[in-house]
C-alpha positions as CSV (number, residue, x, y, z in Angstrom):
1,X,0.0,0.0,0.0
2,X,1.5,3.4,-0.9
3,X,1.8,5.8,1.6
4,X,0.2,9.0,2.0
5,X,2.2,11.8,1.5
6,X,0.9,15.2,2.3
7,X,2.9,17.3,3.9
8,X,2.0,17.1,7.3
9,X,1.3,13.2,7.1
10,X,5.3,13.0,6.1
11,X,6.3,15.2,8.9
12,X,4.7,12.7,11.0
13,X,6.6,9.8,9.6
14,X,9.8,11.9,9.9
15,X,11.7,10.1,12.7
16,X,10.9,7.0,11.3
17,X,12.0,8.0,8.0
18,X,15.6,9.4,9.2
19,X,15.8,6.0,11.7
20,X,15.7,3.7,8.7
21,X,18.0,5.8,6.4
22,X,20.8,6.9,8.5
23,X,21.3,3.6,10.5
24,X,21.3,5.1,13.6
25,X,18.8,5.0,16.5
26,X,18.8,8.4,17.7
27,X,16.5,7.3,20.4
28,X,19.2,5.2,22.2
29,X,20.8,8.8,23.2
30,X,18.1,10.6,24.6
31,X,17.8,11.6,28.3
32,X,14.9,12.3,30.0
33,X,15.0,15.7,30.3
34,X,17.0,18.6,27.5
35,X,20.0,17.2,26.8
36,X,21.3,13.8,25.1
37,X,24.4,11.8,25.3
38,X,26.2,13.4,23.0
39,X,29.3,11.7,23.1
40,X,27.9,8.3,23.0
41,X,26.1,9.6,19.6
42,X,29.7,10.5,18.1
43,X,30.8,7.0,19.5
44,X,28.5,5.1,17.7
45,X,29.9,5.9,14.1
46,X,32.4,2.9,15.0
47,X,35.0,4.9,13.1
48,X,38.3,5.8,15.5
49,X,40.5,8.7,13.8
50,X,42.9,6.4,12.4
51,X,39.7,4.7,10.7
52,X,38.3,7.6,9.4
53,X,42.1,8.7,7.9
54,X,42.6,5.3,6.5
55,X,38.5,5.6,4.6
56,X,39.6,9.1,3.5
57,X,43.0,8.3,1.8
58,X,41.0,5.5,-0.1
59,X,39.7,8.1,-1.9
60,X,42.4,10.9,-2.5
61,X,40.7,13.1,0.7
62,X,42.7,14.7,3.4
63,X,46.6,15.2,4.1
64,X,46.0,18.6,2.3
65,X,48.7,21.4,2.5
66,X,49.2,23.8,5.6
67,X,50.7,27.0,3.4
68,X,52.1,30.2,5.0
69,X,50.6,33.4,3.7
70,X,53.5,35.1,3.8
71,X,52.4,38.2,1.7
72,X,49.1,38.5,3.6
73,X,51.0,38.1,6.9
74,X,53.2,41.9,5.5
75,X,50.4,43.3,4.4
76,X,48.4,42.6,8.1
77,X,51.5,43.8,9.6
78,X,52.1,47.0,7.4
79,X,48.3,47.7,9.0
80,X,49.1,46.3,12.3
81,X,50.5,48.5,15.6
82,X,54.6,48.5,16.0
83,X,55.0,44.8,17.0
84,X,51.6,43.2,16.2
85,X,51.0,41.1,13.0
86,X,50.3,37.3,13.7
87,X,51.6,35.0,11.0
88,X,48.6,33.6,8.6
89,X,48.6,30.4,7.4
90,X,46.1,28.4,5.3
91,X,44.6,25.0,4.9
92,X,44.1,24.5,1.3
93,X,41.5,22.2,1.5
94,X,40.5,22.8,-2.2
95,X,43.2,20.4,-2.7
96,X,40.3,17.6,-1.6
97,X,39.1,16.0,-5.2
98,X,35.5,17.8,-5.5
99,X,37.9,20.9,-4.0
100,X,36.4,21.4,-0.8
101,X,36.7,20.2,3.1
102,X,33.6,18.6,2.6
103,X,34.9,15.7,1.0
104,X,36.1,15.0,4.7
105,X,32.4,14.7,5.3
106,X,31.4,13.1,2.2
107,X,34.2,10.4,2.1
108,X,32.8,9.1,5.9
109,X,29.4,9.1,5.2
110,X,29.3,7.6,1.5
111,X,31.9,4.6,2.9
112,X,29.2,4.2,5.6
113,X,26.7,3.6,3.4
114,X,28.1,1.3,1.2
115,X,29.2,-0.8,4.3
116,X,25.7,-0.8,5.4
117,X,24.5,-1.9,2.1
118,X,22.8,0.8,0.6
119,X,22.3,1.5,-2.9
120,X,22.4,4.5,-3.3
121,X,22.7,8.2,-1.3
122,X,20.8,11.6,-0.6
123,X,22.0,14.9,0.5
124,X,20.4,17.8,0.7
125,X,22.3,20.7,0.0
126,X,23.5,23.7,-2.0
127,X,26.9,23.7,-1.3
128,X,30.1,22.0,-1.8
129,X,28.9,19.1,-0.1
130,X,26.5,18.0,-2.5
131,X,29.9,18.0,-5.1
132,X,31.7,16.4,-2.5
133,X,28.8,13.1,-2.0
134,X,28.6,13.1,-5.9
135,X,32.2,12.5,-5.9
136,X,32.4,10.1,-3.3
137,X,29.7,7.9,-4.9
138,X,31.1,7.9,-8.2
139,X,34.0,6.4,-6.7
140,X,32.2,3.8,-4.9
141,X,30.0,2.8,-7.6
142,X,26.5,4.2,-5.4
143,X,24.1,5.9,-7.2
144,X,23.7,9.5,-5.8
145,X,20.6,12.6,-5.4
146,X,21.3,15.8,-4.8
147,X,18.3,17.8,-3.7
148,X,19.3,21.8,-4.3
149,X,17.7,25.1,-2.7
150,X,18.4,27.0,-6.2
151,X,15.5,29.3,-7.1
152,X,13.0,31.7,-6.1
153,X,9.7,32.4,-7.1
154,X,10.4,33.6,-10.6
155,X,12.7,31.3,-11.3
156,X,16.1,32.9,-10.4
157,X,18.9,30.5,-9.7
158,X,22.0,31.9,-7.9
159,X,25.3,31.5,-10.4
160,X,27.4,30.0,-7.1
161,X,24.2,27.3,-6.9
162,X,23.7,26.6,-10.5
163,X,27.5,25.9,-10.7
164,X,27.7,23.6,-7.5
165,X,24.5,21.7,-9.8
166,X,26.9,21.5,-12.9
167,X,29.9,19.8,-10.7
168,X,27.3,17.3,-9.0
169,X,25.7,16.8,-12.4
170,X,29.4,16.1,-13.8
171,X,30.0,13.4,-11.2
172,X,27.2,11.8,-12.6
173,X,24.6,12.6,-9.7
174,X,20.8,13.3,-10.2
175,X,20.2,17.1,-9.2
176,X,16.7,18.1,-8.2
177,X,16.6,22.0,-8.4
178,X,13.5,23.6,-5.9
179,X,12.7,27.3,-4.8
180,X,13.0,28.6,-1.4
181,X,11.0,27.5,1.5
182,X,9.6,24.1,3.3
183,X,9.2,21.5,0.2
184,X,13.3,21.0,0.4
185,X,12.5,19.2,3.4
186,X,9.3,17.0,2.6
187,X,10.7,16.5,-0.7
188,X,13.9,15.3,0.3
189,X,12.1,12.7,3.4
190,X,10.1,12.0,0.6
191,X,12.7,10.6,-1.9
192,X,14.6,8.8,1.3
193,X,11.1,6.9,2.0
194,X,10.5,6.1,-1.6
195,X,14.5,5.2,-2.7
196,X,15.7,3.7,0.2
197,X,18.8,5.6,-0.2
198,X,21.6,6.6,2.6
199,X,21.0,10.2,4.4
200,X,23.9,11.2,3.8
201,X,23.4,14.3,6.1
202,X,25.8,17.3,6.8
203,X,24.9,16.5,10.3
204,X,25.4,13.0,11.4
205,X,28.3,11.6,13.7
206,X,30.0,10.5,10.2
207,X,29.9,13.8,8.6
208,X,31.6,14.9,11.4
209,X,33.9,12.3,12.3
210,X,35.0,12.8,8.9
211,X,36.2,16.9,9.3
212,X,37.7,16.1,13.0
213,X,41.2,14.6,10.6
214,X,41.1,18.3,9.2
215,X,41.9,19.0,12.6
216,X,44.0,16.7,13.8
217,X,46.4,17.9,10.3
218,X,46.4,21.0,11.0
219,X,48.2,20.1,14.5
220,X,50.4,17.5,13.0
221,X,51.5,19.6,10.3
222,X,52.0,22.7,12.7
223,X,54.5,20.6,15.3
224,X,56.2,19.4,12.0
225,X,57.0,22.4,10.4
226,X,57.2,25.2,13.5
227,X,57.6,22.8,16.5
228,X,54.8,24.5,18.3
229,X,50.9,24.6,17.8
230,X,48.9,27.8,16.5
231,X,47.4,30.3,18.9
232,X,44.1,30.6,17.0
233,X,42.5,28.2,14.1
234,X,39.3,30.5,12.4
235,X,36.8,28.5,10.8
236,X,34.1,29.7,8.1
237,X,30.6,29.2,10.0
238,X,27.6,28.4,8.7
239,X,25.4,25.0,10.1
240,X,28.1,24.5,12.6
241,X,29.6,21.4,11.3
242,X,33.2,23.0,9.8
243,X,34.0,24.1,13.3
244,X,33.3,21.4,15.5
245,X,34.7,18.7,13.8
246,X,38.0,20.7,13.6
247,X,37.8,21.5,17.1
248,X,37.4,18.1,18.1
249,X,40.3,17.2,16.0
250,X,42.5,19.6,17.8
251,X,41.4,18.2,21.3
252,X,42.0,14.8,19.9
253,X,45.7,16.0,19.0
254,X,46.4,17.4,22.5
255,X,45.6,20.7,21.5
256,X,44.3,22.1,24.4
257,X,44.7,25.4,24.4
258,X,44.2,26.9,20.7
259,X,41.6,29.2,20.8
260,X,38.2,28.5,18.1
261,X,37.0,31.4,16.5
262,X,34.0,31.2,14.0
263,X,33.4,33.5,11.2
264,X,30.4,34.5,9.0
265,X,29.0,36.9,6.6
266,X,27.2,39.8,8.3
267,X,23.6,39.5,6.6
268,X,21.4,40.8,9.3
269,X,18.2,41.7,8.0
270,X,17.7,38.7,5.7
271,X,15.3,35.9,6.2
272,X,16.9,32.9,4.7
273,X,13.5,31.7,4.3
274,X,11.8,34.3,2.9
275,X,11.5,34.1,-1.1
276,X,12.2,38.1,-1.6
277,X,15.3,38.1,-0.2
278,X,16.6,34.6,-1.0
279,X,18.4,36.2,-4.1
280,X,19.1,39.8,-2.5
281,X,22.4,37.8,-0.4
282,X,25.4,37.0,-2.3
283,X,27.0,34.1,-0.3
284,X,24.8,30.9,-0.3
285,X,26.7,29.6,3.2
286,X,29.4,30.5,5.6
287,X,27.0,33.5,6.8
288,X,25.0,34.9,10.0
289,X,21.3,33.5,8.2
290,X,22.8,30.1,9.3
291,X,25.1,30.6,11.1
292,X,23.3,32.0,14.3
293,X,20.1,30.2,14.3
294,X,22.6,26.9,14.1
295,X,24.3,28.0,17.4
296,X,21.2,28.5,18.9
297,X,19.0,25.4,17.8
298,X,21.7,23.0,16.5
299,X,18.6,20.4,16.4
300,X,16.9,22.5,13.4
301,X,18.7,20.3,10.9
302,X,17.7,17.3,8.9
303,X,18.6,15.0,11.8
304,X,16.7,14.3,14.9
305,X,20.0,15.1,17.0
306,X,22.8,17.2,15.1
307,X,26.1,16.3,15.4
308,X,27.9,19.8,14.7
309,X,27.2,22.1,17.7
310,X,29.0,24.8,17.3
311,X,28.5,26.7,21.1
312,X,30.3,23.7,22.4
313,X,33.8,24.9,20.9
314,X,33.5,28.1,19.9
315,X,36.0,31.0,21.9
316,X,34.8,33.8,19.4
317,X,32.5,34.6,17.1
318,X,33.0,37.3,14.3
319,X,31.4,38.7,11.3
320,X,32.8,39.8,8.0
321,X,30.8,42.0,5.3
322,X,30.2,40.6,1.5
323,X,32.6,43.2,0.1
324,X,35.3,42.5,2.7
325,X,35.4,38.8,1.6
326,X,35.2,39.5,-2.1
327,X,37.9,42.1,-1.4
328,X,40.1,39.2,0.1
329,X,39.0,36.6,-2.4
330,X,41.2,39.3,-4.9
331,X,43.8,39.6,-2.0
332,X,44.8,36.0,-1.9
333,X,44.6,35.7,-5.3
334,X,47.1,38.8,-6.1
335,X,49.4,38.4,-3.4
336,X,49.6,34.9,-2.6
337,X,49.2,33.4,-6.6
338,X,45.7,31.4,-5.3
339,X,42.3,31.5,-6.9
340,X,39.5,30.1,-4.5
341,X,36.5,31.0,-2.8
342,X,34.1,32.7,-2.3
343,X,33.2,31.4,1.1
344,X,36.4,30.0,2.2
345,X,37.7,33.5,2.1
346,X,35.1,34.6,5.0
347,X,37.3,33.3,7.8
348,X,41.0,35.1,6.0
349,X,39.0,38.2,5.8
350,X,38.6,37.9,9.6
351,X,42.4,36.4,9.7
352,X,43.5,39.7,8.4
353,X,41.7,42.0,10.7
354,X,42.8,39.5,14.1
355,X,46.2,39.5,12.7
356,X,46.9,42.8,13.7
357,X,45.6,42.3,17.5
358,X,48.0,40.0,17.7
359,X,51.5,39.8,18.6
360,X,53.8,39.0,15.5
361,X,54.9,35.4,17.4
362,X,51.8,34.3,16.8
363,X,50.2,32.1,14.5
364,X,46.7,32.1,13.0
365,X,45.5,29.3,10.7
366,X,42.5,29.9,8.4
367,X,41.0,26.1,8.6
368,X,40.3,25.9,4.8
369,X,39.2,26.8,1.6
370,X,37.6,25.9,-1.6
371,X,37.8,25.9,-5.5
372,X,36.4,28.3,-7.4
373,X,34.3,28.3,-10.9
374,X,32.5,29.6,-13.5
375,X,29.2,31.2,-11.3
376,X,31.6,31.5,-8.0
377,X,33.7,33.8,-9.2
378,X,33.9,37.8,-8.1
379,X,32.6,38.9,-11.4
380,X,29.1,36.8,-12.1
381,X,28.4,37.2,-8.4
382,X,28.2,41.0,-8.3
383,X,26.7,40.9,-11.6
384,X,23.8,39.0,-10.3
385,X,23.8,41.0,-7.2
386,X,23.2,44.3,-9.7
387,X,20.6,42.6,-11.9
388,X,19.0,42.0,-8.5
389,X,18.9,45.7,-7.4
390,X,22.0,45.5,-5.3
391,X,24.3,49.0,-5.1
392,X,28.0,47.6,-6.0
393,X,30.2,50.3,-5.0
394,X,33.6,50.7,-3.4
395,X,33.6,53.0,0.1
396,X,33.7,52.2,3.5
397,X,32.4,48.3,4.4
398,X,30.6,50.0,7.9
399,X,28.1,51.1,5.5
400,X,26.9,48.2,3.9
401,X,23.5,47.1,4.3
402,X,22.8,43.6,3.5
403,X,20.0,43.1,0.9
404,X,20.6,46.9,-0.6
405,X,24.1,47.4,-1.0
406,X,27.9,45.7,-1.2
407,X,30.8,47.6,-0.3
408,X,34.0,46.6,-1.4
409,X,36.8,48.8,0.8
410,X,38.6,51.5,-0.6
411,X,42.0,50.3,1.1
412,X,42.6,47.1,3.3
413,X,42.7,48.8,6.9
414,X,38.9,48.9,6.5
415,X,38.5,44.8,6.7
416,X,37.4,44.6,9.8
417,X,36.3,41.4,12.4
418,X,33.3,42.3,14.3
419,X,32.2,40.5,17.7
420,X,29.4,39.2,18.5
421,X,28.3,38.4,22.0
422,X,28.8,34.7,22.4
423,X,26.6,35.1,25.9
424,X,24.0,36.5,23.7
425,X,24.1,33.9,21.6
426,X,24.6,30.8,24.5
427,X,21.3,32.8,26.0
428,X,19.4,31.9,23.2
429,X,20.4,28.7,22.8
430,X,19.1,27.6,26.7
431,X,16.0,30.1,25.8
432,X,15.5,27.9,22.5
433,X,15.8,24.6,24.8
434,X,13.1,25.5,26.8
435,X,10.7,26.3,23.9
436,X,11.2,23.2,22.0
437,X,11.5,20.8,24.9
438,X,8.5,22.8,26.8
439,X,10.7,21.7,30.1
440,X,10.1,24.5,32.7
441,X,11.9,23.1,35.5
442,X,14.8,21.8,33.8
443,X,17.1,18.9,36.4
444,X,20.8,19.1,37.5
445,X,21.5,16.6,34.4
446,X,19.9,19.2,32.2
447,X,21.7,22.3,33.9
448,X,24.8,20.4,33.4
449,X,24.4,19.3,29.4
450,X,23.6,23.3,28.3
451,X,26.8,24.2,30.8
452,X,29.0,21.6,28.2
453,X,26.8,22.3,25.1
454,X,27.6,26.1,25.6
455,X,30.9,26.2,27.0
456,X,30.4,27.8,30.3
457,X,29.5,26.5,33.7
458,X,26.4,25.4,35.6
459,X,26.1,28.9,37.4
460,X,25.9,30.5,33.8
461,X,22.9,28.3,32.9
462,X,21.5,28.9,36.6
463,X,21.3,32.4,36.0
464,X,20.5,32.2,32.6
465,X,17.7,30.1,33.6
466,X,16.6,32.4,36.6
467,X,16.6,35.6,33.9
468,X,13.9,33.2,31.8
C-alpha cells in the first residue's frame, strides 16, 4: 500500500523516516530531560581517527597542504600596531578532489553507506557538499541525489548554486533543483522513503567524524613544520559542522589550548527563508542567516539530533561584510598566486583584521578553503547581485546594508572582524531549549548538558535560567 504523502502526514513519519536511512537509532541517546548523550552519539559511528584517515586516503581526501601566507601576513602587519602582525597560514582544502573540506564529510558518510548496504545516497544541500557526496559515490559505484535550494519564485537560480549543480551533475549525480521555503524538506524525506537511499546528512556523527582529521592535520603539520601549535584556528561558519569537527580534531591531537574562532558573513536583516530576499544575499553559506540560528538550535537540521554544535567549541565569534570577503577573495589571489572561494575566504577576511591584534609570534590558521568556478567567481556574483537591485560600490564596508548594498573597501585597513556576544548567543540557545523541549523546570542533568553544550559552567545556565 503506498503511503500517503501530504505534507503534514510525512512530517509525521519523519523520525521514522531518518531512523531507517541513517542507520542510527537516535533514540538510544536521549535523556529524559533537555539534553542527550552526545558523546555516546559521536561513538557510535564505529569509526576511530585512524579509521576515518585510513577511509579518507582511499579516496584521494585529506593530508592537504598547511601553506604560510607570507604576503598577507606583511600586508596585516604593514596595517598592524609596531609589534603586532600574527603570522597567517592556510589549509588548502580545495586540494580535496571535489575541491572542498567537505569531501572530509562526504568520504565518511558515503563509505558508511556502502558498508551498510545501501544503494544509493541523498544529500540535501547547495553547497560544496552535494559535489563532495557526488564525488564520493562515483567512486564507490553508489548511485547519488542531490536535492538543491536553487530558485526563487520567478525562477532565479543563484550562479554560485547553479555551478555547484553542474559539478554534481558532472560526477554523474541526479540534481533536483526547488525554490526557497519548506518543500526541500518533505521532498527530500520524501525521496529517502520512496529510494531507500543513505542520508547522507551534513549532520550526522560520520559527517563529522570525517572533518575532526582536518583537525588533527592541521596540528600535526604545525609541530612538524614550526615545532609549536597555533594560537588561534578560524573557521568559516555556517550550520556549525566545519567548526566542530576541527575543534574536536585539535582536542584529539592534544591541543588544548588553541583558541576556536567562528566567522560568517554579516547578513542581518535577511530571512533565509523568505522568497524576496533569498536572491538579495550573495553568499549561499558561511553566513549569519545560518550561522546563528545553528548556534542557537543546532537540532533545526535534517537530523533528529545534530552532530555539529558549534556553542560547544567556539572561543569567538565574528562577522565579516560581503565586500570585505570578495575584497580578500582578490587579496589572496594577487598576493599569494591562489584562486578560491568565495566562502572560504570569510574566515581570511577575519584572519586579516585578528592579525593585527596579535603579537607578530603568533600564529593564525585559516581552517580551509575551496575551489572556485565559472558562477563562483567575483565577477558573475556582483553581476547577479546588480541585476538583483544591489548598489556595487567601493567605500567604507561600515556602511553596507545587507540586501541593498555591497561595499567593497577602498584600502585594506577597512576589513574589519566584528564581535558578536557569544553570551547572547549561549542565552538563546538555553531560551530555545526550553521552547522546543517545553521543560520548565529543567534537572541538574539538564543544567549540566547546556553548561557543556555552551561552553560555560552550571552557574551561567543557573542564571540564565533564573533571567527566563
Amino acid at each position: 500500500m503506498t503511503k500517503r504523502s501530504t505534507y503534514e502526514e510525512v512530517m509525521e513519519r519523519k523520525s521514522e523516516i531518518m531512523k531507517k536511512s541513517v542507520g542510527l537509532d537516535y533514540s538510544e541517546f536521549e535523556t529524559k530531560g533537555i539534553g542527550f548523550d552526545y558523546d555516546k552519539m559521536m561513538e557510535e559511528t564505529g569509526y576511530s581517527l585512524n579509521e576515518v584517515k585510513k577511509v579518507q586516503a582511499s579516496t584521494g581526501v585529506g593530508n592537504t597542504p598547511l601553506l604560510e601566507l607570507q604576503n598577507i601576513t606583511k600586508l596585516a602587519r604593514k596595517l598592524a600596531p609596531e609589534g603586532k602582525g600574527a603570522r597567517i597560514f592556510l589549509k588548502d582544502e580545495a586540494s580535496n578532489p571535489s575541491g572542498s573540506y567537505k569531501a572530509r564529510r562526504a568520504a565518511v558518510s558515503v563509505h558508511n553507506a556502502k558498508k551498510l548496504g545501501y544503494k544509493g545516497v541523498i544529500a540535501a544541500t547547495s553547497g560544496n557538499y552535494g559535489a563532495a557526496v557526488a564525488s564520493q559515490a562515483a567512486m564507490l559505484g553508489l548511485d547519488c541525489i542531490i536535492v538543491q535550494e536553487c530558485y526563487d519564485s520567478e525562477g532565479k537560480g543563484q550562479p554560485e548554486i547553479i555551478e555547484k549543480a553542474r559539478k554534481c551533475e558532472a560526477y554523474g549525480a541526479e540534481v533536483l533543483q526547488l525554490s526557497v521555503g519548506p518543500e526541500l524538506f518533505y521532498q527530500f524525506l520524501l525521496l529517502l522513503e520512496e529510494t531507500g537511499y543513505f542520508n547522507a546528512s551534513l549532520y550526522t556523527p560520520f559527517g563529522i567524524a570525517g572533518i575532526e582529521t582536518l583537525g588533527y592535520e592541521i596540528a600535526e603539520q604545525m609541530l612538524a613544520r614550526e615545532n609549536k601549535l597555533p594560537d588561534v584556528v578560524i573557521a568559516t561558519n555556517a550550520g556549525g559542522g566545519n567548526l566542530t569537527g576541527t575543534a574536536r580534531g585539535l582536542l584529539k591531537a592534544g591541543a588544548d589550548d588553541v583558541k576556536i574562532y567562528g566567522a560568517s558573513v554579516n547578513l542581518k536583516g535577511l530571512h533565509m527563508a523568505s522568497d524576496k530576499q533569498f536572491n538579495k544575499k550573495s553568499f549561499t553559506t558561511g553566513h549569519t542567516g545560518f550561522g546563528i540560528p545553528f548556534a542557537t538550535w543546532p537540532d533545526r537540521s535534517d537530523v533528529p539530533r545534530s552532530a555539529a554544535r558549534a556553542l560547544r567549541y567556539m572561543d569567538r565569534y565574528v562577522t565579516v561584510n560581503q565586500g570585505e570577503v570578495f575584497y580578500t577573495t582578490e587579496v589572496l589571489a594577487q598576493l599569494e598566486g591562489m584562486e578560491r572561494g568565495p566562502a572560504g575566504n570569510v574566515s581570511l577576511a577575519a584572519a586579516i583584521s585578528i592579525a593585527q591584534e596579535l603579537d607578530e609570534d603568533k600564529i593564525i590558521v585559516v581552517q580551509e578553503t575551496e575551489y572556485t568556478g565559472a558562477g563562483k567567481h567575483i565577477q558573475p556574483q556582483l553581476t547577479f547581485a546588480k541585476e538583483n537591485g544591489i548598489d556595487i560600490k567601493i567605500g567604507n564596508p561600515e556602511e553596507e546594508v545587507p540586501g541593498e548594498s555591497i561595499i567593497l573597501p577602498e584600502h585594506p585597513s577597512m576589513i574589519k572582524a566584528r564581535d558578536l556576544d557569544l553570551n547572547k548567543l549561549r542565552k538563546s540557545y538555553v531560551k530555545n531549549c526550553i521552547k522546543n523541549t517545553g521543560i520548565k523546570n529543567p534537572s541538574k542533568e539538564d543544567i549540566e548538558f547546556l553548561a557543556v553544550d555552551t561552553k560555560t559552567n552550571t552557574e551561567f545556565i543557573e542564571k540564565v535560567l533564573g533571567e527566563i
